[in-house]
C-alpha positions in Angstrom: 85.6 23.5 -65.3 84.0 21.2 -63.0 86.5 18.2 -62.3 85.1 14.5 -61.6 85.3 12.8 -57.7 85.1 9.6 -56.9 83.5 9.0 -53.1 82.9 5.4 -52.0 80.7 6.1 -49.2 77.6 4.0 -48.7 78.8 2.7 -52.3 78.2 6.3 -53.9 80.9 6.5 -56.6 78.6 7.3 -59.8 78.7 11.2 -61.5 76.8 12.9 -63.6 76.7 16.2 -65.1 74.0 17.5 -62.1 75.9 15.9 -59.8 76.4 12.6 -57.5 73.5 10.4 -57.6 72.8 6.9 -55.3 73.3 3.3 -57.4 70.8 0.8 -56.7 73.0 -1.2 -53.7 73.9 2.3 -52.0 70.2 2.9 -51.7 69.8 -1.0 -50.5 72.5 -0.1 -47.8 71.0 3.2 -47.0 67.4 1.3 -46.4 69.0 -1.1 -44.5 70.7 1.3 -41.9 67.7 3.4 -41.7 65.3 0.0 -41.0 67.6 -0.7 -38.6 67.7 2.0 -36.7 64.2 3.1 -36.5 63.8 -1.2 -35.3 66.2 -0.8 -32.8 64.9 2.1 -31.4 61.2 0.6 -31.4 63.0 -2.7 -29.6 64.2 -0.5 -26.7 61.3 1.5 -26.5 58.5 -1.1 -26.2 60.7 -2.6 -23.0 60.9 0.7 -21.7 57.4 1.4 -22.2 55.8 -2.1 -20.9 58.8 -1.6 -18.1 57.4 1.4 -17.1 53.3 0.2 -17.1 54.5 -2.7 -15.1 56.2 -0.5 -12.2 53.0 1.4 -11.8 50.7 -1.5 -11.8 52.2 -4.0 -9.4 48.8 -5.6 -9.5 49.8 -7.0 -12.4 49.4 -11.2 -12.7 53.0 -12.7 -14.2 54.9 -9.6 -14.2 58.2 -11.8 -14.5 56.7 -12.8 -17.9 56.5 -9.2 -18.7 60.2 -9.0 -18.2 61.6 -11.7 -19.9 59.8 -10.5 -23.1 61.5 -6.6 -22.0 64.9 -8.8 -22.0 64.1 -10.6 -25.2 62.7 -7.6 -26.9 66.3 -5.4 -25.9 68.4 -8.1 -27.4 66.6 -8.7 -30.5 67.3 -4.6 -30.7 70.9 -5.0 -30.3 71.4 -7.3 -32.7 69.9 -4.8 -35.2 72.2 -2.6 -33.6 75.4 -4.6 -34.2 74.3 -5.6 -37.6 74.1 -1.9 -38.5 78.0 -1.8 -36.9 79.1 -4.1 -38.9 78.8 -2.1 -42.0 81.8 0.2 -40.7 83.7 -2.0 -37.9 83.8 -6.0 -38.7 82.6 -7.1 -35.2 81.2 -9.9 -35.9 82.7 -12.1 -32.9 80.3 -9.3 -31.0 77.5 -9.8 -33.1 77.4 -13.8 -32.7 77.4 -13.5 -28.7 74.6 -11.2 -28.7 72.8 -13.8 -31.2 73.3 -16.3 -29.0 72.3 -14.2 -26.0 69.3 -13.4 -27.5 68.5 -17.3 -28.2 69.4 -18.1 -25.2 66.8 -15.5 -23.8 64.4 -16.1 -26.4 64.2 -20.2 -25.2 63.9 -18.8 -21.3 61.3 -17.0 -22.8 59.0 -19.4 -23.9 59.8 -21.6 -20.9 58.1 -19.2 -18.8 54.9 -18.7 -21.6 54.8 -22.6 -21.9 54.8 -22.6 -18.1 52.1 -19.6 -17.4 49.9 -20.4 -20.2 47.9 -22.8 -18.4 47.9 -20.4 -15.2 46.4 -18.0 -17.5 44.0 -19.5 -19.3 42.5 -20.2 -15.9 42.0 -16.3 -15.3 38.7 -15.1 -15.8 38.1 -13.5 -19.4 38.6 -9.7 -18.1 36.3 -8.5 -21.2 33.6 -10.9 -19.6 34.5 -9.8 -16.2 34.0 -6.2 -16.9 31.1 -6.7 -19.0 29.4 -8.5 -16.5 30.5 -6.1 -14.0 29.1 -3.2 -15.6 26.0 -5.0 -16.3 25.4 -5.8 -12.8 26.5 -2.4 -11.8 23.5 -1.1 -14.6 21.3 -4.0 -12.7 22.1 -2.3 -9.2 21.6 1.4 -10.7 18.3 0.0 -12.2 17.5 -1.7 -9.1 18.4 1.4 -7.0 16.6 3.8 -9.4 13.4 1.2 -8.3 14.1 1.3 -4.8 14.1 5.0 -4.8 10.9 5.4 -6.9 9.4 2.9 -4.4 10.7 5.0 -1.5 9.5 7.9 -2.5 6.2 6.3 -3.3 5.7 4.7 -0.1 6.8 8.0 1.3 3.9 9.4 0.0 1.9 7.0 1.1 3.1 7.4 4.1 2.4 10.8 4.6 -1.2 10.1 3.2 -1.7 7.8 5.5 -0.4 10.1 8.2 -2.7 12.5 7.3 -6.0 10.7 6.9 -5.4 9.5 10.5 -4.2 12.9 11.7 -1.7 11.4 13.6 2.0 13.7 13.8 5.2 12.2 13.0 8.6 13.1 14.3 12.2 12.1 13.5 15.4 12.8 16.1 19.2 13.2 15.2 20.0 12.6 18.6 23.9 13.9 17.8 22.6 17.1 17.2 19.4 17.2 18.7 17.5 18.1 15.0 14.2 16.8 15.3 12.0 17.2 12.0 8.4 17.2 12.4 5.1 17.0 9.9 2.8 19.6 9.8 0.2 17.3 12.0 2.6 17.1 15.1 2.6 21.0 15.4 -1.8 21.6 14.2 -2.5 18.6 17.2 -1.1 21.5 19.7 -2.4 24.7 18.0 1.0 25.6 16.4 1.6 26.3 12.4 4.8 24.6 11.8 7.4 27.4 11.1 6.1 27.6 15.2 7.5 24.4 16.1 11.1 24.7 16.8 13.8 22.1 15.4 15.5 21.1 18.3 14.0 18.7 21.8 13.9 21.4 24.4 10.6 22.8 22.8 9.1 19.4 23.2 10.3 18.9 26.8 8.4 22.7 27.6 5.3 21.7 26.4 5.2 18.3 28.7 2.7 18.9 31.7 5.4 19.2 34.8 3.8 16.2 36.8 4.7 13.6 33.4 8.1 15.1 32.9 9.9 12.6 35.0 8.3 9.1 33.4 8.1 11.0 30.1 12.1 11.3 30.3 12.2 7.9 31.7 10.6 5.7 29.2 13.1 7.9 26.4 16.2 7.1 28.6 15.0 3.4 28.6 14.6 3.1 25.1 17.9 5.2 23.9 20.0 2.7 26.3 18.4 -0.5 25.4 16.2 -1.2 28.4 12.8 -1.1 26.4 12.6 -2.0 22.6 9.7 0.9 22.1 8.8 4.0 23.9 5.1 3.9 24.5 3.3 6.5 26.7 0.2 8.3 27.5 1.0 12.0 28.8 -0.4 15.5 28.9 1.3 18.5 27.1 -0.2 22.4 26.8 -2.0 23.6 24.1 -1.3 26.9 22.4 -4.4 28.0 23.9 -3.5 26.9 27.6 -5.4 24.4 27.7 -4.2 20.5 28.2 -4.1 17.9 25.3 -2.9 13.9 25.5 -0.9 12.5 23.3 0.0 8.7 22.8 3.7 9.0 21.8 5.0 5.8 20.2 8.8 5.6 19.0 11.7 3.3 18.9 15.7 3.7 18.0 16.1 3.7 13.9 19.9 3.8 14.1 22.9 3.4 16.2 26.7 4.4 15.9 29.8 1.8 15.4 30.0 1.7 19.3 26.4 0.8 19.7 25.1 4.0 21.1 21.6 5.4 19.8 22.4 8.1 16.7 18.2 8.1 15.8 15.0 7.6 16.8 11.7 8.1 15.1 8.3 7.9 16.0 4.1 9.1 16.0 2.3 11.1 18.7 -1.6 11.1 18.3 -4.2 12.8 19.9 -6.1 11.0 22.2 -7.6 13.6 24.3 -11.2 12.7 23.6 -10.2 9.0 24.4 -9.3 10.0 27.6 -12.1 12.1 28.4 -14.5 9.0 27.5 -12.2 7.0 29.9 -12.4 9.3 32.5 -16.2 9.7 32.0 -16.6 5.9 32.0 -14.6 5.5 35.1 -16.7 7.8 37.0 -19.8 6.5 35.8 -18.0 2.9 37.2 -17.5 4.7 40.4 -21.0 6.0 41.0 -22.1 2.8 39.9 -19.7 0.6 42.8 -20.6 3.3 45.3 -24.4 2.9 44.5 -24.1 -0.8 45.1 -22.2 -0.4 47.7 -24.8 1.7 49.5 -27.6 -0.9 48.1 -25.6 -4.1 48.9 -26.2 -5.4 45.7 -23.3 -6.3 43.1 -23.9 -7.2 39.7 -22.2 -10.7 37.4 -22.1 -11.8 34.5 -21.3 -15.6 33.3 -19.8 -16.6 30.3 -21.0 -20.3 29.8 -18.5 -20.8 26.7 -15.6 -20.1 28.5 -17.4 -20.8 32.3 -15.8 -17.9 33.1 -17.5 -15.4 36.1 -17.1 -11.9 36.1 -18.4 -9.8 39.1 -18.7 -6.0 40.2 -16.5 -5.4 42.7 -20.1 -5.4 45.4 -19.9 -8.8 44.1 -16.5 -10.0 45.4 -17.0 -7.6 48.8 -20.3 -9.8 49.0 -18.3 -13.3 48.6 -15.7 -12.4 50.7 -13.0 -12.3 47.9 -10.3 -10.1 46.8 -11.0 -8.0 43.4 -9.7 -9.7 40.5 -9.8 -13.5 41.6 -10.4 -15.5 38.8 -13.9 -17.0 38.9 -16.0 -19.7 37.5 -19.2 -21.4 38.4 -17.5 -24.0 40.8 -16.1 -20.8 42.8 -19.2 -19.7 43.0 -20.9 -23.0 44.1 -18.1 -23.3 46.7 -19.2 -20.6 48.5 -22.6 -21.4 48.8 -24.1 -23.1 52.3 -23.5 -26.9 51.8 -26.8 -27.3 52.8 -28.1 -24.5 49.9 -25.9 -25.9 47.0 -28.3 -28.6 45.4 -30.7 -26.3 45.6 -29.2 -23.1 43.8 -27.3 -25.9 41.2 -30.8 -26.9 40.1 -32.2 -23.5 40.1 -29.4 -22.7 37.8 -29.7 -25.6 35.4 -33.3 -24.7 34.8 -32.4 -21.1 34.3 -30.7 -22.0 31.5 -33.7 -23.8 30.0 -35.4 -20.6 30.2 -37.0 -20.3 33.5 -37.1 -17.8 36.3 -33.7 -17.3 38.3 -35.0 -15.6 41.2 -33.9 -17.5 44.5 -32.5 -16.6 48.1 -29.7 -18.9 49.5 -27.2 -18.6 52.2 -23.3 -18.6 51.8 -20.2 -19.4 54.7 -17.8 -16.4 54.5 -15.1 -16.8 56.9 -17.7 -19.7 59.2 -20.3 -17.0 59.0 -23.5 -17.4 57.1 -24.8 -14.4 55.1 -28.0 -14.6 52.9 -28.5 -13.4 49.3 -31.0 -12.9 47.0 -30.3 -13.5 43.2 -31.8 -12.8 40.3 -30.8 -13.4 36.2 -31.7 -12.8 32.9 -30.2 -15.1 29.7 -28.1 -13.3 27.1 -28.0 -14.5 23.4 -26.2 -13.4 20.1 -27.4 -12.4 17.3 -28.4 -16.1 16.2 -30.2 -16.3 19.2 -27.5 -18.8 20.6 -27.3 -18.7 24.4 -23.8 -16.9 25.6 -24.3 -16.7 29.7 -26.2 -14.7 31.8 -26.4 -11.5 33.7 -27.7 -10.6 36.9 -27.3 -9.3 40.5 -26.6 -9.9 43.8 -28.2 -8.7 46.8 -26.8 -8.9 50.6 -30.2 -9.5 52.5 -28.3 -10.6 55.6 -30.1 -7.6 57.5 -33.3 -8.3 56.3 -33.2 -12.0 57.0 -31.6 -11.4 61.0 -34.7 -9.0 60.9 -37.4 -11.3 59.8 -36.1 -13.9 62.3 -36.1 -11.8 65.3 -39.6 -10.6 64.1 -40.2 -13.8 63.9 -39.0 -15.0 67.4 -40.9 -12.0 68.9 -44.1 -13.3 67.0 -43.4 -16.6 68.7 -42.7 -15.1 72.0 -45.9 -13.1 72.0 -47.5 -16.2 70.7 -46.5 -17.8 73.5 -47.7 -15.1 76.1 -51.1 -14.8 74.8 -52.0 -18.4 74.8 -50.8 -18.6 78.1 -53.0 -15.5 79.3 -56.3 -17.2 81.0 -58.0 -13.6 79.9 -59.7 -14.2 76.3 -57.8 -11.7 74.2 -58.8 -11.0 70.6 -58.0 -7.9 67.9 -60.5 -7.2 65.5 -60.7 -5.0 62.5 -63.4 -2.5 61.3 -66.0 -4.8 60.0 -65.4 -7.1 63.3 -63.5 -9.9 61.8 -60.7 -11.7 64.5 -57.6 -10.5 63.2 -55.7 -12.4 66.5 -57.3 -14.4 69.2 -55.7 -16.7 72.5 -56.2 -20.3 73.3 -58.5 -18.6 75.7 -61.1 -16.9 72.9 -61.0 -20.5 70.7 -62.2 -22.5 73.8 -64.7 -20.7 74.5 -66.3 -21.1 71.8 -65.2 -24.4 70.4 -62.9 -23.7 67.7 -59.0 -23.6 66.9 -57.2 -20.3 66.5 -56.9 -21.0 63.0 -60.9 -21.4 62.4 -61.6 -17.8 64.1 -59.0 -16.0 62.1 -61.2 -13.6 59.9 -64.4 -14.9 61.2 -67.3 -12.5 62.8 -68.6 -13.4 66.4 -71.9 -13.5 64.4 -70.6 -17.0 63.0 -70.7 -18.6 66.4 -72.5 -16.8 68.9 -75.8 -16.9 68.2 -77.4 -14.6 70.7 -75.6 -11.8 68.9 -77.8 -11.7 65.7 
């Protein structure tokens, strides 16, 4: 026989023939112990979590903020704690002190919000900060993606270019001594380019042995900041043995934190046939100098634009100057005789009207006088517009002091036949006077300069 209990525990007093069952204030009373639990125990665990988040991110702004609300949030939880208490153990003197607590932190509380929230609203909107950040991190990505695509394409271009002027390109890790070359670089000296080796030392073997020293030199230069650019003209060995030059132009692309040179980069070309026209053109210049050396006759050439004068170097051994002076038309005319200069300035000014420059004038070299003979021809452009002219220069020094002492001798022998008594007379084949004395003219009544060419016939008439 089942007997009937009465339990008043959470208010549950009520049987029925299945059993005890809940009234409608125990299940009240049970709601309200579990709500209050499960509150309290989200109240300490939000403080514990935040507490947590703020110990790991001490970049945090306001952080004492972040605490107060941890404090406030705890004693709002222990008041659900206390109330839950109450239900067994009437501590309600307990439960009015932690009120009051709580207010009390609750009004600290919003001291501190009422006194941050101005600070913060200042803050920059941290949606719009990383928004904007991530756009201009997209913008940089694009702008990067461009700068590469341009890269590349001007690398191309590069290479192109490289190519079309055959000219070999070269690129030096001087930590490590790599030194990446194109294709070009290794063809100009007969190689392939799995021939060429990576490194400097091949290079240095393939310099000819008497430009080693100046080659090294204008690299050392450049690497310690003596020269800007290393720019040379030297001679390395074909594969075939045979000797090629190379202009090789290069500069420093990087340097380390302490200044020092980390790369360098640069072109060599080929300008062996350049060279070979030089060095045909010079000696065509020095057979040309030692031919008018050997002729005394040096050549000019005037620039009436820029009255500039520009002489062989005959010329300048001619006028008594060093090669290289600067020259115009008043050095020139400075040189000249005093007594000569009128003369060879008017010569000139109507040479430049188009007349015949073909004159012989002394000059004063060191208080010595020294003939020459000069001629010129005008020079025009294109539009027929008159630029200078060019001509030569001819030492006839020699040939005048001959033609004067010729010319003394004549006088001197002059002077003896006239004073001869003895008629003395030169005739050619057909008995013309080709030279006669005072003598000869006397006698028959003439001057000197009536019988010259005359027959004997023309005044003697018993001869016919």
């Amino acid at each position: 026989m089942m007997m009937k209990t009465s339990i008043d525990f959470f208010g549950i007093n009520n049987f029925t023939p299945h059993g005890y069952c809940l009234s409608w204030d125990s299940t009240l009373l049970l709601l309200h112990v579990m709500s209050g639990a499960v509150t309290a125990f989200s109240y300490f665990m939000i403080p514990l979590v935040i507490f947590t988040f703020i110990k790991q991110r001490k970049d945090i702004p306001y952080s004492n903020v972040f605490l107060m609300f941890c404090a406030f949030i705890v004693a709002c939880g222990m008041t659900h704690v206390i109330s839950i208490m109450t239900i067994w153990m009437p501590v309600y003197w307990l439960d009015g002190w932690l009120k009051a607590l709580t207010a009390i932190l609750s009004l600290m509380t919003l001291c501190v919000v009422f006194r941050v929230v101005p600070q913060a609203l200042q803050l920059p909107n941290t949606v719009a900060v990383l928004r904007n950040e991530i756009q201009e991190r997209e913008k940089a990505e694009h702008a990067k993606n461009l700068a590469l695509t341009a890269l590349q394409a001007s690398e191309e271009r590069l290479r192109l270019v490289l190519e079309g002027a055959e000219v070999g390109f070269w690129d030096w890790d001087i930590e490590t001594d790599n030194v990446e070359r194109n294709e070009i670089w290794a063809t100009m000296l007969g190689y392939s380019h799995e021939d060429i080796s990576q490194t400097s030392h091949q290079w240095a073997e393939l310099i000819h042995p008497d430009d080693k020293e100046k080659v090294w030199q204008s690299v050392t230069d450049t690497l310690e900041g003596r020269s800007l650019v290393h720019k040379i003209e030297y001679r390395m060995y074909h594969k075939d043995g045979g000797i090629k030059w190379v202009l090789d132009h290069g500069r420093v692309m990087q340097f380390d934190a302490n200044g020092k040179a980390r790369r360098m980069s640069g072109t060599q070309t080929d300008i062996t046939e350049r060279k070979h026209a030089e060095e045909a053109l010079l000696r065509s210049r020095h057979d040309l100098n030692h031919a008018q050396a050997v002729a005394h006759i040096g050549s000019w050439r005037m620039d009436i634009c820029k009255n500039s004068l520009s002489w062989s170097d005959e010329t300048y051994r001619i006028f008594g100057l060093p090669p290289g002076t600067p020259l115009t038309y008043q050095t020139f005319l400075d040189i000249v005789h005093p007594a000569d200069r009128a003369f060879v300035d008017a010569a000139w000014q109507d040479a430049l009207t188009g007349k015949p420059y073909d004159i012989e004038h002394r000059l004063v070299i060191d208080q010595k006088i020294k003939w020459v003979r000069e001629l010129a021809e005008l020079e025009y452009d294109k539009q027929g517009s008159l630029l200078g002219a060019f001509g030569t220069t001819e030492d006839i020094t020699d040939v005048k002091s001959s033609q004067e002492a010729l010319q003394q001798e004549r006088t001197f022998l002059r002077q003896v036949i006239d004073t001869v008594p003895s008629v003395i007379f030169v005739k050619d084949r057909y008995g013309r006077f080709l030279l006669c004395n005072e003598a000869l003219a006397q006698s028959y009544g003439a001057s000197m300069e009536n019988l010259i060419g005359m027959k004997e016939d023309d005044f003697n008439i018993n001869t016919r």
